[in-house]
N, C-alpha and C positions, 0 to 999 in steps of 0.2 A: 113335618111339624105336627103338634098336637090339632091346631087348627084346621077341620075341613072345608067348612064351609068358607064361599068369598066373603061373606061379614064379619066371621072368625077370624080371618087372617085380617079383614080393613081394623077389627078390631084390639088386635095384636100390633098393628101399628098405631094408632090412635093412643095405647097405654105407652108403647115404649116412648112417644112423645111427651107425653104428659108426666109420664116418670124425669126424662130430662127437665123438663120445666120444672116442677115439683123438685127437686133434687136440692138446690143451692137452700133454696127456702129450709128445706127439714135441716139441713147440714148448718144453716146460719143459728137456728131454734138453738140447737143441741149445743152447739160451741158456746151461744153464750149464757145456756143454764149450768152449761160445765164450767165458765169462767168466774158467773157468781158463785158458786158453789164454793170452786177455792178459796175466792174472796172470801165468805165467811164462816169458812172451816179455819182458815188461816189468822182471821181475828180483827182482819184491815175490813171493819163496816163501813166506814164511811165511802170506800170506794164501792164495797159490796152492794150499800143501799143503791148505790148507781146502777150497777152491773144488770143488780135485779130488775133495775126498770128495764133497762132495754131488752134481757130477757122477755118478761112479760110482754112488751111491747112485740115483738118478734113473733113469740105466739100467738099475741090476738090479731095480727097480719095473719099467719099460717090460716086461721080458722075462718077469718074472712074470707080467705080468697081461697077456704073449701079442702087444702091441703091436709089441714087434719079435723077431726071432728072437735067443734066446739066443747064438748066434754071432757074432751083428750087435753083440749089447752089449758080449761078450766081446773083440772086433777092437777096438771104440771105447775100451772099458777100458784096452787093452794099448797101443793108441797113444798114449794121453793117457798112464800113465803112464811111459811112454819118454819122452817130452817132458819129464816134470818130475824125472825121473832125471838125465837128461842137462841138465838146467838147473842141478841141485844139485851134481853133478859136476863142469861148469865154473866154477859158483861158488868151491866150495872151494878149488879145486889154484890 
């Protein structure tokens, strides 16, 4: 292994746990910025505006509890809701 020293490998296992844990969280984020996504690329807002909450919401879990940097959530936030801004926007006019 890369790891020599005994702290190196305690901390080699220490990440791969925390990776496990971490895991479903990042993979739940992604699914559901991917589902609103389709939602209002596809045109259905009134589900999308839904979609997007729980995205958001999803995220600002992930960043609570450290998984990803608050900034990381807040970029993802802001993009996704430009997206569905600008999608209600051309719907309307």
């Amino acid at each position: 292994t890369l790891a020599n020293t005994k702290s190196a490998k305690k901390q080699l296992r220490v990440n791969a746990r925390k990776r496990l844990r971490n895991k479903p969280v990042l993979s739940l984020c992604k699914t559901s910025i991917t589902n609103a996504e389709k939602l209002i690329f596809s045109g259905e807002l009134e589900t999308a505006q839904k979609a997007t909450v729980t995205a958001i919401s999803s995220l600002d879990k992930a960043a609570e509890k450290k998984i990803i940097h608050p900034n990381n959530a807040a970029r993802r936030k802001s993009r996704l809701m430009k997206k569905l801004n600008e999608a209600q926007a051309s719907s309307s006019s």
